[in-house]
C-alpha positions as CSV (number, residue, x, y, z in Angstrom):
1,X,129.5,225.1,22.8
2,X,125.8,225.0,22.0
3,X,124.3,221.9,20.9
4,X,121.0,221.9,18.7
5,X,118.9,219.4,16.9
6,X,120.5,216.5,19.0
7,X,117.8,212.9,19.2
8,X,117.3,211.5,23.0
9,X,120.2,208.8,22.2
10,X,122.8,211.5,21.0
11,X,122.2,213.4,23.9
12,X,123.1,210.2,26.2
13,X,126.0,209.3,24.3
14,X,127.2,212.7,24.7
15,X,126.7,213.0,28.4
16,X,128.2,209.5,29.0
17,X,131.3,210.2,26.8
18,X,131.7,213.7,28.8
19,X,131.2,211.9,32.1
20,X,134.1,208.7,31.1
21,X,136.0,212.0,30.4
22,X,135.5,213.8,33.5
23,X,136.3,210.7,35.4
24,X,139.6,209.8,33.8
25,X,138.7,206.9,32.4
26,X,139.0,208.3,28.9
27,X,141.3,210.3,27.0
28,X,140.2,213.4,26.1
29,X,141.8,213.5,22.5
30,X,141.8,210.0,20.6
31,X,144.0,210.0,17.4
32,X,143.5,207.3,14.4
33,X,145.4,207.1,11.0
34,X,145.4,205.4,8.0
35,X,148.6,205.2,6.0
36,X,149.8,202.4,3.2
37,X,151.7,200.6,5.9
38,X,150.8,200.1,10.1
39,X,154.3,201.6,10.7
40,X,153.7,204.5,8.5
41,X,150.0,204.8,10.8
42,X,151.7,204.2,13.2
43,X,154.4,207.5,12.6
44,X,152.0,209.5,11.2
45,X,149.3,208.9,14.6
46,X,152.5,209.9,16.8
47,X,153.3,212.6,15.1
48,X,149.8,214.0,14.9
49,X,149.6,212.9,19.0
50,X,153.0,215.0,19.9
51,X,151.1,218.4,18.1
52,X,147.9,217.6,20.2
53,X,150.7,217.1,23.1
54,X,152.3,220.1,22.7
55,X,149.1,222.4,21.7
56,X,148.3,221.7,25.3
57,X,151.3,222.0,26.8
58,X,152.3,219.3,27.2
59,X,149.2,217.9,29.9
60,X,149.3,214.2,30.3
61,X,152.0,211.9,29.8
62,X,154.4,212.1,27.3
63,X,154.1,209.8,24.0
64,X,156.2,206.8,23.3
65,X,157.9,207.1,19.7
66,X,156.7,203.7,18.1
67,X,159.1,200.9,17.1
Protein backbone atom coordinates (compact mmCIF):
# COMPACT_ATOMS: atom_id res chain seq x y z
CA UNK A 1 0.00 0.00 0.00
CA UNK A 2 1.55 3.27 -0.87
CA UNK A 3 0.45 6.32 0.81
CA UNK A 4 0.80 9.84 -0.91
CA UNK A 5 -0.22 13.39 -0.12
CA UNK A 6 -0.66 12.47 3.62
CA UNK A 7 -0.30 16.09 6.26
CA UNK A 8 2.15 15.42 9.44
CA UNK A 9 -1.12 14.66 11.66
CA UNK A 10 -2.51 11.98 9.16
CA UNK A 11 0.65 10.35 9.08
CA UNK A 12 0.53 10.07 13.18
CA UNK A 13 -2.90 8.89 13.26
CA UNK A 14 -2.02 6.35 10.90
CA UNK A 15 1.04 4.97 12.56
CA UNK A 16 -0.68 5.04 16.04
CA UNK A 17 -3.89 3.26 14.71
CA UNK A 18 -1.33 0.55 12.96
CA UNK A 19 0.56 0.31 16.20
CA UNK A 20 -2.97 -0.22 18.69
CA UNK A 21 -3.38 -2.78 15.90
CA UNK A 22 -0.20 -4.49 16.04
CA UNK A 23 -0.46 -4.62 19.73
CA UNK A 24 -3.90 -6.17 20.10
CA UNK A 25 -5.47 -3.63 21.55
CA UNK A 26 -7.63 -2.92 18.50
CA UNK A 27 -9.58 -4.85 16.16
CA UNK A 28 -8.40 -4.87 12.94
CA UNK A 29 -11.87 -4.62 11.14
CA UNK A 30 -14.51 -2.40 12.94
CA UNK A 31 -18.10 -2.75 11.50
CA UNK A 32 -21.01 0.07 11.94
CA UNK A 33 -24.61 0.12 10.54
CA UNK A 34 -27.42 2.16 10.20
CA UNK A 35 -30.81 0.53 9.76
CA UNK A 36 -34.56 2.06 10.69
CA UNK A 37 -34.46 0.11 14.00
CA UNK A 38 -31.14 -0.75 16.59
CA UNK A 39 -32.23 -4.44 16.17
CA UNK A 40 -32.24 -4.25 12.51
CA UNK A 41 -28.32 -2.44 12.94
CA UNK A 42 -27.89 -4.57 15.04
CA UNK A 43 -28.63 -7.90 12.38
CA UNK A 44 -27.43 -6.18 9.68
CA UNK A 45 -23.68 -5.25 11.61
CA UNK A 46 -23.61 -9.22 12.49
CA UNK A 47 -24.32 -10.28 9.40
CA UNK A 48 -21.83 -8.01 7.72
CA UNK A 49 -19.17 -9.11 10.85
CA UNK A 50 -19.79 -13.04 10.08
CA UNK A 51 -18.64 -12.25 6.05
CA UNK A 52 -15.56 -10.34 7.38
CA UNK A 53 -15.37 -13.54 9.80
CA UNK A 54 -15.45 -15.95 7.31
CA UNK A 55 -13.41 -13.97 4.42
CA UNK A 56 -10.56 -14.57 6.88
CA UNK A 57 -11.22 -17.76 7.88
CA UNK A 58 -12.51 -17.53 10.54
CA UNK A 59 -9.29 -15.66 12.66
CA UNK A 60 -10.48 -14.29 15.89
CA UNK A 61 -13.28 -15.24 17.99
CA UNK A 62 -16.39 -16.16 16.77
CA UNK A 63 -19.45 -13.47 16.71
CA UNK A 64 -22.34 -13.61 19.19
CA UNK A 65 -25.76 -13.48 17.18
CA UNK A 66 -27.46 -10.41 18.88
CA UNK A 67 -30.71 -10.71 21.01
Amino acid sequence: MTLDRFCGSGITSVNLAAMSIMSGTEDVVRVYAEADTSDNAHQLAYEVGQLVYELANGVGEPLSKPQ
